[in-house]
C-alpha positions in Angstrom: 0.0 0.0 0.0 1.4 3.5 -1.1 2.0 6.0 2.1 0.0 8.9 2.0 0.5 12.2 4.0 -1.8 11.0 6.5 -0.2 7.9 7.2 3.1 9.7 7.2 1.9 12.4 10.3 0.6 9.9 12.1 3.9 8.1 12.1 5.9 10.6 12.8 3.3 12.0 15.6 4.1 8.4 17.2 7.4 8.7 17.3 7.1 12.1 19.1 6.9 12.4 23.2 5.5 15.6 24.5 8.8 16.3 26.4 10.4 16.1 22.8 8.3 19.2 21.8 8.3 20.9 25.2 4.9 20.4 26.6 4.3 18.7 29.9 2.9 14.8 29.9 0.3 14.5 32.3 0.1 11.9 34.9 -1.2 8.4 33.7 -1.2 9.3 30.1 -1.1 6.2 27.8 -1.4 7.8 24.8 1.9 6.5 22.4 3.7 9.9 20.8 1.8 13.0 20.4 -1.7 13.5 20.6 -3.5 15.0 17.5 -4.6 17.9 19.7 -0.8 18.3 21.0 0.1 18.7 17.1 -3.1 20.9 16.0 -1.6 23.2 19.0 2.2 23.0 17.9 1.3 23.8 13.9 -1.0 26.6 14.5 -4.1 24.1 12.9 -7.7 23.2 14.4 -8.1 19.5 15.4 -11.0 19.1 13.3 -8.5 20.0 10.3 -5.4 17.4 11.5 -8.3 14.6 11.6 -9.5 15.1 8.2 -5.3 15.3 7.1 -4.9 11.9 8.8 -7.8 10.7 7.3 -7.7 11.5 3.8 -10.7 14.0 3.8 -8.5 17.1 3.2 -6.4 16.0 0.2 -5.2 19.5 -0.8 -2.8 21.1 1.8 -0.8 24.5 1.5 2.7 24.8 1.4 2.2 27.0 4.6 0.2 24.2 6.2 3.2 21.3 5.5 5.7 23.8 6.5 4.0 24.5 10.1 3.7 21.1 10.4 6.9 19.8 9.4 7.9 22.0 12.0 5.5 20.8 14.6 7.0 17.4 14.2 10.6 17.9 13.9 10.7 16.6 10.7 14.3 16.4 8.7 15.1 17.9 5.8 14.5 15.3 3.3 11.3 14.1 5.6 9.9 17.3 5.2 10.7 17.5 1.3 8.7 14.2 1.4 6.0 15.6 2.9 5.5 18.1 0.4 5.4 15.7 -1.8 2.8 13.4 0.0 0.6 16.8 0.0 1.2 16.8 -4.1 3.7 20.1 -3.8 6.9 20.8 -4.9 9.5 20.7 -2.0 11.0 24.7 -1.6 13.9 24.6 -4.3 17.1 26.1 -3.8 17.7 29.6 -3.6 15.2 30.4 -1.7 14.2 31.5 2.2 13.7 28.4 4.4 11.3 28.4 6.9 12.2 25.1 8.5 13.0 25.1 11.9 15.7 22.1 12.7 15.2 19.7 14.9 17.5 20.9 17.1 16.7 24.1 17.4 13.2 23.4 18.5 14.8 21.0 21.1 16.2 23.7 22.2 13.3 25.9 22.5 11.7 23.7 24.6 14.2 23.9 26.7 14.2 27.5 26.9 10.0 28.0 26.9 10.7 30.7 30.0 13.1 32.8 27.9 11.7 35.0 25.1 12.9 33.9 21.8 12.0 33.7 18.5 12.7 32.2 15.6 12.8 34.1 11.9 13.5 33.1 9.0 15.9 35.4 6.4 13.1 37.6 5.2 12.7 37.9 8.8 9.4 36.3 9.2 8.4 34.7 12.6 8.1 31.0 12.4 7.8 29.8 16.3 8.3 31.2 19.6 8.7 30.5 23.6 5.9 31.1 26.0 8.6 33.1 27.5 8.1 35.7 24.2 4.2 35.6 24.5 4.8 36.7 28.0 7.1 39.4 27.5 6.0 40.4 23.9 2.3 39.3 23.8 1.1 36.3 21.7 2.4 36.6 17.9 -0.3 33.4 17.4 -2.9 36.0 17.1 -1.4 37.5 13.9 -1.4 36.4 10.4 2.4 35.2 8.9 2.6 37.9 6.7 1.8 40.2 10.0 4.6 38.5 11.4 7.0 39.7 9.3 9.4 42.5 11.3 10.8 44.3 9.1 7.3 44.8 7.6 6.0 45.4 10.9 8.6 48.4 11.7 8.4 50.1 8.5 4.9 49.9 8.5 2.7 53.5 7.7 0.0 52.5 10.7 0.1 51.5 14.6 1.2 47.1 14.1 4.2 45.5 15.1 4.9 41.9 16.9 4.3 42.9 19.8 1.0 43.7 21.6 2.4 46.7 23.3 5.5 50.0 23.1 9.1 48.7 22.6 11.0 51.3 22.7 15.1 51.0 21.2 17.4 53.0 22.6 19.6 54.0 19.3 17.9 54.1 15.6 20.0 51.4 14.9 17.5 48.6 13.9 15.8 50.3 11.2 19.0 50.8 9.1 20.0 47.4 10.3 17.6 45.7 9.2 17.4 47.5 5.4 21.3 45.6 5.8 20.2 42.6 6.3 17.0 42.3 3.9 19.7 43.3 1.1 22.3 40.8 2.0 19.5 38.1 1.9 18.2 39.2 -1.0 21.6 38.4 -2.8 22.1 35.1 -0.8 18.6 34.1 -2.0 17.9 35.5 -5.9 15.1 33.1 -6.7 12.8 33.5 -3.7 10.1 35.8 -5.1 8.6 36.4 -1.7 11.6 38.1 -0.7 12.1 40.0 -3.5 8.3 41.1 -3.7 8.9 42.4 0.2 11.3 44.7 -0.8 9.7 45.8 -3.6 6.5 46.5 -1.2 8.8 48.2 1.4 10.2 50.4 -1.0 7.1 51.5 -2.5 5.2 52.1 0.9 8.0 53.6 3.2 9.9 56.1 2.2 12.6 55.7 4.5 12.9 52.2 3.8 13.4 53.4 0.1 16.0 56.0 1.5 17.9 53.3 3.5 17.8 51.0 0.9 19.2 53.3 -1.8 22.1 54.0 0.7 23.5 50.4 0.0 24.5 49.3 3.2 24.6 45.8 3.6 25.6 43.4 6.8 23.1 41.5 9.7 21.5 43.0 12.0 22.4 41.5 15.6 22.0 43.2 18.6 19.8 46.2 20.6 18.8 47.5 23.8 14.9 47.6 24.1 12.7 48.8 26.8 9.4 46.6 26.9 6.4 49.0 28.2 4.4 45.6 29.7 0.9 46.0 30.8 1.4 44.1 33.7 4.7 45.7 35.3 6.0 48.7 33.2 8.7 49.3 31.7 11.6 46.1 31.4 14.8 46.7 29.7 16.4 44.1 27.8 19.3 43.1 25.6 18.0 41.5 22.5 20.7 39.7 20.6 20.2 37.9 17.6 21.7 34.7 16.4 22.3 32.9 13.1 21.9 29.3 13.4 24.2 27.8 10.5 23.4 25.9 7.5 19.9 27.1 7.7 20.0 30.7 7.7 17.7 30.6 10.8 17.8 33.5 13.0 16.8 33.0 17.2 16.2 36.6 18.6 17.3 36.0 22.2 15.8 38.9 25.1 17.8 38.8 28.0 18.0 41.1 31.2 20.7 41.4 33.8 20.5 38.6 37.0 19.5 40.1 40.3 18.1 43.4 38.8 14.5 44.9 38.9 13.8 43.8 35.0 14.4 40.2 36.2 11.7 40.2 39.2 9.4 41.7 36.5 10.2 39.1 33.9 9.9 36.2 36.7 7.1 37.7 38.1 5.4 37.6 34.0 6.8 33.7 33.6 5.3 32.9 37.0 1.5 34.7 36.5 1.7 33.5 33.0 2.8 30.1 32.9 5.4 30.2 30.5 6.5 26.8 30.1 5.8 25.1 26.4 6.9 26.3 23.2 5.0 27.1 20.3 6.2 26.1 16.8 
């Protein structure tokens, strides 16, 4: 019998523990690998949706579906090129922006689900996040991916962004560098025509992103001093750092804040109200 793509998550949900993915197993579970509501959870998808997947009902997945669940399950490279295929897509070709989150990585996000990070991808497009992020930052699950963009976010005319309230940088340093960065993967990465088509959009609807752009700079953009204005406990000052996983051209934004000072009781104090303790892929 020929695998389909159903057969092919449920195996790979099997071989998955919830500690793999960094959710909590509850006492007296029984239930082999992850559970299909653990997955709908982890890929951003309703239940009802994964079911009909597993089942052969929904037959015609998007590439944006197969990607969030490719990185739902940890999937490797060619496991995931296979499951595009499955779904009857072409795998992402070469040349083009990845938005696959190695295995590894999100190991080590579930490690880390009290600490804001997040994970972009070269066009700098959120893919997953900690709990710790939600916390500090407000959910970024409650916005569409092309709202999850940053660099579209901070050039944009109106009040958006990825986060839910002010972050404040101390420097203009992270507009120009990320006008750097959008130009150096736009050379590293000549056939992806999202990419190209977000400049293009940039250019045409900021006119200082036109301006920066047109100044040529080019290099990464990798660190910043920010000042979160939280709801909850004013203002919390952080160093955000931001670091290039290789071979995949992943980014993990990192927020950090000096041990033993005032930010850190707020941030604990956030973790501990908030439950920060999974991480979202």
């Amino acid at each position: 019998m020929d695998e389909t793509l159903g057969t092919a998550l449920h195996r790979w949900r099997d071989r998955l523990s919830p500690a793999d993915v960094g959710l909590a197993s509850r006492p007296g579970r029984r239930a082999v690998g992850l559970r299909r509501e653990e997955l709908a959870e982890l890929a951003g998808l309703s239940v009802d949706y994964v079911v009909r997947l597993e089942q052969g009902r929904a037959t015609s997945p998007s590439a944006q579906v197969v990607a969030s669940l490719a990185r739902a399950l940890q999937l490797q490279p060619l496991e995931r090129d296979h499951a595009y295929r499955l779904a009857g897509l072409l795998p992402p070709p070469e040349g083009t922006v990845s938005t696959h989150v190695p295995a590894g990585v999100q190991r080590m996000l579930a490690r880390l689900g009290e600490f804001p990070v997040g994970v972009f991808s070269a066009d700098w497009t959120m893919l997953s996040w900690t709990p710790g992020w939600s916390v500090l930052m407000g959910d970024p699950g409650t916005r569409t991916p092309k709202e999850r963009n940053l660099a579209r976010a901070v050039f944009a005319a109106g009040p958006t962004g990825l986060a839910s309230w002010p972050v404040l940088q101390e420097d203009d340093s992270l507009k120009p560098a990320l006008v750097a960065d959008l130009r150096t993967a736009l050379v590293g990465y000549p056939r992806d025509h999202g990419l190209a088509g977000l400049v293009e959009e940039l250019r045409s609807t900021s006119a200082e992103f036109a301006r920066l752009w047109d100044e040529g700079a080019v290099g990464p953009h990798v660190s910043a001093r920010k000042t979160v204005v939280h709801p909850q406990v004013g203002e919390v000052v952080c160093d955000c750092d931001v670091l290039t996983v290789p071979g995949c051209d992943i980014r993990l934004v990192v927020y950090t804040v000096a041990a033993g000072s005032a930010d850190a009781e707020k941030l604990e104090f956030l973790r501990v109200t908030n439950g920060a303790h999974t991480s979202r892929a």
